[in-house]
C-alpha positions in Angstrom: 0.0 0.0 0.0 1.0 3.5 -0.3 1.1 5.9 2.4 0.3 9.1 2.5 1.6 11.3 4.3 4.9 9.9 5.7 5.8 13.5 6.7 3.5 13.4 9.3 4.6 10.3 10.8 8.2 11.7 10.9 6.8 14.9 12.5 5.0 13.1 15.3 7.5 10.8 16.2 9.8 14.1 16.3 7.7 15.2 19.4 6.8 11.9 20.8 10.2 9.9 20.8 8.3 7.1 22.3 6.3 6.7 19.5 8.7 6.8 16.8 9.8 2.8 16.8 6.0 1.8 16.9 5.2 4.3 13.8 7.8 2.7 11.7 6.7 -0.8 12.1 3.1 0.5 11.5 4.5 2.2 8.4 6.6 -0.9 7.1 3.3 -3.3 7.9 1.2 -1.1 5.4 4.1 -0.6 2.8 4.4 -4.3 2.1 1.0 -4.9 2.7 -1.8 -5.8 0.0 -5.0 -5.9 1.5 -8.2 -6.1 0.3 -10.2 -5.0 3.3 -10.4 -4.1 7.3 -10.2 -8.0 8.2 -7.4 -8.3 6.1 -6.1 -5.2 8.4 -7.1 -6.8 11.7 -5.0 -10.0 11.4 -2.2 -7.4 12.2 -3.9 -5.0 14.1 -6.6 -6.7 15.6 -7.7 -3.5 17.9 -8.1 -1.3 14.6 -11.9 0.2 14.6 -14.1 1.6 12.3 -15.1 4.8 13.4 -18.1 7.0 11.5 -16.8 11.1 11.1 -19.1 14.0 11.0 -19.0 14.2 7.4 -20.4 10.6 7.1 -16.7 8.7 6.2 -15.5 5.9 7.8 -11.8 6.0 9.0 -10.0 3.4 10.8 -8.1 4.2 14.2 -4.9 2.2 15.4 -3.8 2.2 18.7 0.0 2.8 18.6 2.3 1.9 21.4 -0.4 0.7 23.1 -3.2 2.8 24.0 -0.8 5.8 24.4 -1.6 7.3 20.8 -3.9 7.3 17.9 -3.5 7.3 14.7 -6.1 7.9 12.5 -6.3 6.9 9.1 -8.5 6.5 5.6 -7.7 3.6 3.8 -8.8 3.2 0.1 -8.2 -0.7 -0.8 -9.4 -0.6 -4.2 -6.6 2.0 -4.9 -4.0 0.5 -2.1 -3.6 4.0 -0.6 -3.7 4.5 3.2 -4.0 8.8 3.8 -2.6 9.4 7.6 -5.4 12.1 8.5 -4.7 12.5 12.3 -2.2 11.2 15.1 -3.2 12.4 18.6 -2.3 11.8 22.0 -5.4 9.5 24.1 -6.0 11.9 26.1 -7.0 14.2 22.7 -8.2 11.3 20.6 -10.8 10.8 23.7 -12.2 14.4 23.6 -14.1 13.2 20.3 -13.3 16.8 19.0 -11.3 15.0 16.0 -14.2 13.0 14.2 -15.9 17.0 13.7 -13.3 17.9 11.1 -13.0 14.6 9.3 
């Protein structure tokens, strides 16, 4: 699949140190990977969710190092693109304020 934005991941894993070694596996996963739907993405992330946005999309949300961060994704498996819309701390991914501009 490609990823888009990578620049993002870089940038978070700039301010979050912690989160820079789970980022890059999540990257590498999704760079080799070819799948064909969210099942397909839960044999490797089994935690990922579905989650419904404001303007009626449905995104998927990994839980990175744990339940420390979010990362917040669209995933388009009929073009094998994965867009990195958000990555947020838990304690701002829990606030809900996110799904209002997605």
């Amino acid at each position: 699949m490609r990823i888009i934005s990578r620049k993002g991941l870089r940038e978070f894993a700039e301010r979050h140190a912690d989160a820079a070694e789970p980022l890059q596996k999540w990257y590498a996963l999704f760079r080799a990977a070819k799948w064909e739907n969210l099942q397909d993405v839960r044999r490797v992330y089994p935690h990922a969710d579905a989650v419904t946005v404001a303007s009626g999309n449905t995104v998927t949300v990994f839980n990175i190092r744990g339940n420390k961060y979010r990362l917040i994704a669209a995933i388009h498996f009929n073009r094998q693109r994965v867009y990195v819309l958000r990555l947020l701390r838990h304690a701002e991914y829990s606030k809900n304020f996110w799904k209002d501009s997605l």
